[in-house]
MMTF fields as JSON, N, C-alpha, C and O atoms, coordinates in Angstrom:
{
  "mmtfVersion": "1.0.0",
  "mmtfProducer": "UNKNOWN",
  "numBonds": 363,
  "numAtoms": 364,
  "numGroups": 91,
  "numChains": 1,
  "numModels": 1,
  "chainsPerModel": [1],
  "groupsPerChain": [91],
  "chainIdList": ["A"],
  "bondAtomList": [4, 2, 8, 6, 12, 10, 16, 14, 20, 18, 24, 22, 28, 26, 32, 30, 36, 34, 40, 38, 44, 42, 48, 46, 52, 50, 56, 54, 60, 58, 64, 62, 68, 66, 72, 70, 76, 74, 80, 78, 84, 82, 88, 86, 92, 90, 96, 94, 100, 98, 104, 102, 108, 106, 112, 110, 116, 114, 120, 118, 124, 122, 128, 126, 132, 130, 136, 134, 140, 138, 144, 142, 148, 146, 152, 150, 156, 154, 160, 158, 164, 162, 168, 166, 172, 170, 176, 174, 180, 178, 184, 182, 188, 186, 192, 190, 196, 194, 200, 198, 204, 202, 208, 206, 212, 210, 216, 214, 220, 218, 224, 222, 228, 226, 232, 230, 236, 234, 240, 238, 244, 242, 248, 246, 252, 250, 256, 254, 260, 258, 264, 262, 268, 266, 272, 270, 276, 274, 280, 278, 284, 282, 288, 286, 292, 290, 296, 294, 300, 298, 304, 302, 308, 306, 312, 310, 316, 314, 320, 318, 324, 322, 328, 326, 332, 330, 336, 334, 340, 338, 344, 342, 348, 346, 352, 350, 356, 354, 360, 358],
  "bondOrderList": [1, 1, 1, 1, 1, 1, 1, 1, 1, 1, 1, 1, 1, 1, 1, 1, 1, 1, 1, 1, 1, 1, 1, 1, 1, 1, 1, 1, 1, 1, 1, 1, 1, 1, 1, 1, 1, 1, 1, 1, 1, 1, 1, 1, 1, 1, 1, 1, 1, 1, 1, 1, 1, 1, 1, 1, 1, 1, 1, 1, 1, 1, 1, 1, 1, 1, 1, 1, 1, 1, 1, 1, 1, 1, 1, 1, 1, 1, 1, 1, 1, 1, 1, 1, 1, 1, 1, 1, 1, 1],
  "groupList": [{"groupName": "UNK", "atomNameList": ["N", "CA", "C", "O"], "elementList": ["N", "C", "C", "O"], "formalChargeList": [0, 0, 0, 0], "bondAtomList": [1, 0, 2, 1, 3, 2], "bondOrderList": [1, 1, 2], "singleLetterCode": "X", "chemCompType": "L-PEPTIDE LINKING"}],
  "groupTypeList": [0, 0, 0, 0, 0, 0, 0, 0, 0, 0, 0, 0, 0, 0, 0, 0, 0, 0, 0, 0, 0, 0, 0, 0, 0, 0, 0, 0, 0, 0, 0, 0, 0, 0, 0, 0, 0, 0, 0, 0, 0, 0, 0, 0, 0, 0, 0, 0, 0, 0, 0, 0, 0, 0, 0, 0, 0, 0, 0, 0, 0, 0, 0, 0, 0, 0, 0, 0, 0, 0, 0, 0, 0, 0, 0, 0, 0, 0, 0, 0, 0, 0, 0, 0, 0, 0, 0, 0, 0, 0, 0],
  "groupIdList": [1, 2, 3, 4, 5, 6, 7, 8, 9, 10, 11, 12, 13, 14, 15, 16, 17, 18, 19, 20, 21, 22, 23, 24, 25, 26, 27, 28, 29, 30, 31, 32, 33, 34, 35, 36, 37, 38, 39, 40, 41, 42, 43, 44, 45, 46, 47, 48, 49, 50, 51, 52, 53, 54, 55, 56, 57, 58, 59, 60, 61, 62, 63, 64, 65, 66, 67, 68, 69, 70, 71, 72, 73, 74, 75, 76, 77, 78, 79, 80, 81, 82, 83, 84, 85, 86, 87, 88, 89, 90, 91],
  "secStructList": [7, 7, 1, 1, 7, 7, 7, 7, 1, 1, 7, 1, 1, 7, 7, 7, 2, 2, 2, 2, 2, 2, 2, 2, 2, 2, 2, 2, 2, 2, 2, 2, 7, 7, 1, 1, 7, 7, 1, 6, 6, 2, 2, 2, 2, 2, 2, 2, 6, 2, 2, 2, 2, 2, 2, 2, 2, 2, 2, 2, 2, 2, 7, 7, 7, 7, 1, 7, 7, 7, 7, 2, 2, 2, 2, 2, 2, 2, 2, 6, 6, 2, 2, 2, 2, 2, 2, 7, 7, 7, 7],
  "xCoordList": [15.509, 14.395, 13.582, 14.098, 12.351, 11.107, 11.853, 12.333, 11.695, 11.484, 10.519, 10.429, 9.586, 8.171, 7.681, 6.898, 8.762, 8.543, 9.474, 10.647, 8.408, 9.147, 9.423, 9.069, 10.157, 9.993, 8.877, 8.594, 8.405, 7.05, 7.262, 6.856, 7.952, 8.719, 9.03, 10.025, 8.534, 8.761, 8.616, 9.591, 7.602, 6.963, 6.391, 6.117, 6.093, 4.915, 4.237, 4.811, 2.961, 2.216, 2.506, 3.15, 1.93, 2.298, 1.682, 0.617, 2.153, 1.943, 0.447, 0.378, -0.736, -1.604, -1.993, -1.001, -2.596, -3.103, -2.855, -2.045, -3.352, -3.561, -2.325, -2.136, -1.214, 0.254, 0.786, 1.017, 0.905, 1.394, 0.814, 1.466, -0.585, -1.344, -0.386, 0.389, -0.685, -0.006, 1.904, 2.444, 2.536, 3.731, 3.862, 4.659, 2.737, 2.307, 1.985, 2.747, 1.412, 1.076, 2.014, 2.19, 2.784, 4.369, 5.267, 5.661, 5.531, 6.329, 5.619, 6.428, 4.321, 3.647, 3.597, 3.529, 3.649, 3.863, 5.304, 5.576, 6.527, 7.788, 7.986, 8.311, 7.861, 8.036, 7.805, 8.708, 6.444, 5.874, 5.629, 5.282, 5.928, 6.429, 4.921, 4.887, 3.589, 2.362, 1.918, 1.215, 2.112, 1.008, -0.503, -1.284, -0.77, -2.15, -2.354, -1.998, -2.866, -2.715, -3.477, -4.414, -3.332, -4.687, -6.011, -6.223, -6.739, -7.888, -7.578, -7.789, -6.986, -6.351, -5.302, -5.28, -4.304, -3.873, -4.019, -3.108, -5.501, -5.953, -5.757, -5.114, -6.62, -6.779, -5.601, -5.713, -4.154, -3.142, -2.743, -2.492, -2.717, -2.047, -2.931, -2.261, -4.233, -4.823, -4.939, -5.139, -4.708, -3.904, -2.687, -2.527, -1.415, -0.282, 0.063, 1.024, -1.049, -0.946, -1.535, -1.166, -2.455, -3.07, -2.402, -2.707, -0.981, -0.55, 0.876, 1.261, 1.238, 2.471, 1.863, 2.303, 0.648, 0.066, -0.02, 0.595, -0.903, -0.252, 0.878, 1.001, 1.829, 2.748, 3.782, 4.426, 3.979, 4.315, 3.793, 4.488, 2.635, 1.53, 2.526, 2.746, 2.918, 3.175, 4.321, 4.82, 5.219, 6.869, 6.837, 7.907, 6.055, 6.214, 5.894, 6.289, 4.884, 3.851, 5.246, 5.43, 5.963, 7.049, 8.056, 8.318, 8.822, 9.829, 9.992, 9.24, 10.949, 11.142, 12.961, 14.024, 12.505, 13.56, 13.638, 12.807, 14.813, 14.897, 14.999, 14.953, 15.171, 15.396, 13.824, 12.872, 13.91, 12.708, 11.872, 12.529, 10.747, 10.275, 10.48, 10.751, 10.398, 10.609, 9.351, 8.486, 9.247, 8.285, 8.045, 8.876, 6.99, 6.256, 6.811, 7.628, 5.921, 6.276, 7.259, 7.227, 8.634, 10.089, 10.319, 10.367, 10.442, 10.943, 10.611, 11.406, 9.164, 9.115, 9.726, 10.596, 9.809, 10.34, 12.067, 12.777, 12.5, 13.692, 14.458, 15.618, 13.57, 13.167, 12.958, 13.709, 12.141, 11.298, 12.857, 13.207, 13.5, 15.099, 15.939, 16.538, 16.099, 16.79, 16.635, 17.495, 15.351, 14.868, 14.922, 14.518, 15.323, 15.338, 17.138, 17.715, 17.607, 18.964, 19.095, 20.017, 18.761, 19.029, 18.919, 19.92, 17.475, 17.213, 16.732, 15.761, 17.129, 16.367, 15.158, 14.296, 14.852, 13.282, 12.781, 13.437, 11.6, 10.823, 10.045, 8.844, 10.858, 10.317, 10.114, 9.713],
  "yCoordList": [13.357, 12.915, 11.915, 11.212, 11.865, 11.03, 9.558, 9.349, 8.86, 7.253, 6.817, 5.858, 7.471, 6.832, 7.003, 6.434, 8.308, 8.605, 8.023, 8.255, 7.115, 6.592, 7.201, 8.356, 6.413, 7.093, 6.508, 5.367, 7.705, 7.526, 7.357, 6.375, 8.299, 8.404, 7.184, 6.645, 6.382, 5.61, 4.286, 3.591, 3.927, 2.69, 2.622, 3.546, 0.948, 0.503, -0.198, -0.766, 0.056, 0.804, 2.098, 2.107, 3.702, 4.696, 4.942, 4.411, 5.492, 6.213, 6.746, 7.084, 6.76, 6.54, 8.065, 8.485, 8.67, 10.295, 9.676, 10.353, 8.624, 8.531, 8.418, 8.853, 7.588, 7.799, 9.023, 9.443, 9.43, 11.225, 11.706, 12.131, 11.731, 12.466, 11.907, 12.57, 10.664, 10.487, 10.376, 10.315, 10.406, 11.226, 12.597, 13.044, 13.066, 14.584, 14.71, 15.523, 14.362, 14.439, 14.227, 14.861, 12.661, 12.363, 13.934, 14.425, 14.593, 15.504, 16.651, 17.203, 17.189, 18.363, 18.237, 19.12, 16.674, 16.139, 16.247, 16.312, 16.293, 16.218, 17.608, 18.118, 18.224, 19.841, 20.531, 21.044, 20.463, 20.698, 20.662, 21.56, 19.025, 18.26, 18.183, 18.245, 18.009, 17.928, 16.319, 16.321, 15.227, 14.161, 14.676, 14.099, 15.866, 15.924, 17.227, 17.195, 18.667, 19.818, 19.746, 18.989, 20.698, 21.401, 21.816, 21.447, 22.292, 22.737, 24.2, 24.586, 24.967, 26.37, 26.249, 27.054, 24.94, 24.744, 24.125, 23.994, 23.453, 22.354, 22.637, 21.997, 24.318, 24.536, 24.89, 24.509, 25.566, 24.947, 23.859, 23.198, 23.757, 21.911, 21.278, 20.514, 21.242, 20.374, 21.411, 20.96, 22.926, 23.366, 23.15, 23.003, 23.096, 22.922, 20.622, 20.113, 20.161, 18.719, 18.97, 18.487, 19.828, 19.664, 20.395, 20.082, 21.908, 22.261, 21.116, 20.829, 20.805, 19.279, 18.586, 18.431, 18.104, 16.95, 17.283, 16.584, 18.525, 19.637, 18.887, 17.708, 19.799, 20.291, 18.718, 18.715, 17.675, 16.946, 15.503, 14.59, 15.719, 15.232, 16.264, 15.674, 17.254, 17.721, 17.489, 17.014, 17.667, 17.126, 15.391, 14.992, 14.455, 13.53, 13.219, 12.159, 13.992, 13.904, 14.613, 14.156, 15.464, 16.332, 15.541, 15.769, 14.614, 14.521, 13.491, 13.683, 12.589, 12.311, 11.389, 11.76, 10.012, 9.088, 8.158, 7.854, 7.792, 6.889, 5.202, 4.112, 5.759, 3.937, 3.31, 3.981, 2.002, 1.126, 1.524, 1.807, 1.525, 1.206, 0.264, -0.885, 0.547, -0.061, -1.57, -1.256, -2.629, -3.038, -3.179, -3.885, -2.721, -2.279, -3.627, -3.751, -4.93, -6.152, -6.707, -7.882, -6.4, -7.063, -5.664, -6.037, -4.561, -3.428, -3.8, -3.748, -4.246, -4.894, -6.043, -5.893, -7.348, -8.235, -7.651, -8.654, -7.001, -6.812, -6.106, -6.34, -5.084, -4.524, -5.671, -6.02, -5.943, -7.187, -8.413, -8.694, -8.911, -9.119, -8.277, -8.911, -7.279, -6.548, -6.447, -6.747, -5.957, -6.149, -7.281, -7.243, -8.18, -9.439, -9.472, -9.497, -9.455, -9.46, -8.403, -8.795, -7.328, -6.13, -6.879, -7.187, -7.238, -7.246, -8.746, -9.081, -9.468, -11.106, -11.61, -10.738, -12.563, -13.214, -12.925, -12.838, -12.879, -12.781, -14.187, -14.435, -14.702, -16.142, -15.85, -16.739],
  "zCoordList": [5.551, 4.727, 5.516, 6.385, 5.212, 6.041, 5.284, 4.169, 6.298, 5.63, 5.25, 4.483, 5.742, 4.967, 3.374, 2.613, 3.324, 2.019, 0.778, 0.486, 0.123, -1.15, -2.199, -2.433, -3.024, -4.491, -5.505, -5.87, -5.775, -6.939, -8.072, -8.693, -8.561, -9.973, -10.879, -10.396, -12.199, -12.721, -12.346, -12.06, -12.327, -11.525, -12.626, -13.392, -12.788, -13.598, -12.147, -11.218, -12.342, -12.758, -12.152, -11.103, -12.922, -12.102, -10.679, -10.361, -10.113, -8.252, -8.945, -10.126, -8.006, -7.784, -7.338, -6.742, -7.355, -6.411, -4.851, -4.218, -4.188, -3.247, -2.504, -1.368, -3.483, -3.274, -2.779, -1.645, -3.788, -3.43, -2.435, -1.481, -2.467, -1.219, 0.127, 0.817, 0.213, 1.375, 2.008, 3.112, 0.053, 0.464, 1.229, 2.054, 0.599, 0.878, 2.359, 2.883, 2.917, 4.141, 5.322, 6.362, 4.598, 5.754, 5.604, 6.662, 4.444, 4.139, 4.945, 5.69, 5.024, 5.901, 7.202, 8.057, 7.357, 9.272, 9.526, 10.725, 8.535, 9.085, 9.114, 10.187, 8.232, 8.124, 9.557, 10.218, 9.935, 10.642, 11.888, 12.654, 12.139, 13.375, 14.418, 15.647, 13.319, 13.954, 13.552, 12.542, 13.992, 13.552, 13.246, 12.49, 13.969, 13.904, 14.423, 15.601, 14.031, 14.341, 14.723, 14.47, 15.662, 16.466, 16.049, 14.894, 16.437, 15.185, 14.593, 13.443, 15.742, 14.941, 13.685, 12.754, 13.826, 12.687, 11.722, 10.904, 11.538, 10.656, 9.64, 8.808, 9.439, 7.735, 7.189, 6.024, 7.357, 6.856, 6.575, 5.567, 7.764, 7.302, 6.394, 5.7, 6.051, 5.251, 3.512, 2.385, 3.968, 2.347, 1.829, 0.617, 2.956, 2.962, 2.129, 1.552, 2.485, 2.054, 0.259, -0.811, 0.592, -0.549, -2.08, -3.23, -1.427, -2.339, -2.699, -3.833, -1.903, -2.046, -3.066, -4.205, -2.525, -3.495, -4.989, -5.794, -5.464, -6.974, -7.018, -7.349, -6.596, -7.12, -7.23, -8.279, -6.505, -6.591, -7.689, -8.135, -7.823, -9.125, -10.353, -11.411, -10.273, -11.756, -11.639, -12.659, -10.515, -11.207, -11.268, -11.727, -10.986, -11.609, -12.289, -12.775, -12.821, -14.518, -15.466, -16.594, -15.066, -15.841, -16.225, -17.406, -15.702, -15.084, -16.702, -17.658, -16.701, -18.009, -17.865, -17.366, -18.636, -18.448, -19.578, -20.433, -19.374, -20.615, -20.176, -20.747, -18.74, -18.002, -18.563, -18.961, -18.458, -18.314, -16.874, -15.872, -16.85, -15.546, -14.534, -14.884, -13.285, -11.965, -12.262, -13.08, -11.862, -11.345, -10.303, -9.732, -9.492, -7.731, -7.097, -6.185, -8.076, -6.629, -7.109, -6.742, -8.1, -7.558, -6.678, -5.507, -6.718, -5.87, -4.477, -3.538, -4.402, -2.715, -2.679, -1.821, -3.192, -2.903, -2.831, -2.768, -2.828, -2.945, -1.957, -1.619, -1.466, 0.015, 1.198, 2.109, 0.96, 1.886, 2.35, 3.496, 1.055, 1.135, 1.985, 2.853, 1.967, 2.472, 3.986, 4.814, 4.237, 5.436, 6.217, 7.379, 5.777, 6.386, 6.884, 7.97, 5.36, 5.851, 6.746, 7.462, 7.152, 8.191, 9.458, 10.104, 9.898, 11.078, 10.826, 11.505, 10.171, 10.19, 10.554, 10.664, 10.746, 10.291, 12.274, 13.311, 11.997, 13.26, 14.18, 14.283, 14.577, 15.223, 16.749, 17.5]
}
């Protein structure tokens, strides 16, 4: 799985189009293994982002929980913790 790619799913506030899009895009660049296609392969790759983005917009519009929502900035502060304890402070 990409590391870049987070989880969207159940956030207050919800993931954003622009979110997904660009889950979408880390997921068509890993698949793929193009940062940046050629021009013969552009117009896939830029349908291939654009059917992810669908289809990933409707399973998290679908999807369905009973937990409370996440909140975005303790989820980073909590990360941001983590990360620190991993690899410690940068001096």
């Amino acid at each position: 799985m990409c590391r870049n790619i987070k989880t969207l799913f159940n956030f207050e506030p919800p993931a954003t189009e622009d979110e997904i899009r660009a889950a979408a895009l880390q997921f068509v660049r890993k698949l793929s293994g193009f940062n940046t296609p050629s021009k013969a392969n552009q117009q896939a790759f830029d349908r291939a982002i654009a059917e992810v983005t669908a289809t990933a917009g409707r399973l998290i519009g679908d999807l369905v929980t009973n937990a409370e929502p996440r909140d975005r900035v303790l989820e980073a502060a909590r990360l941001r913790e983590r990360t620190l304890a991993r690899f410690g402070s940068k001096s």
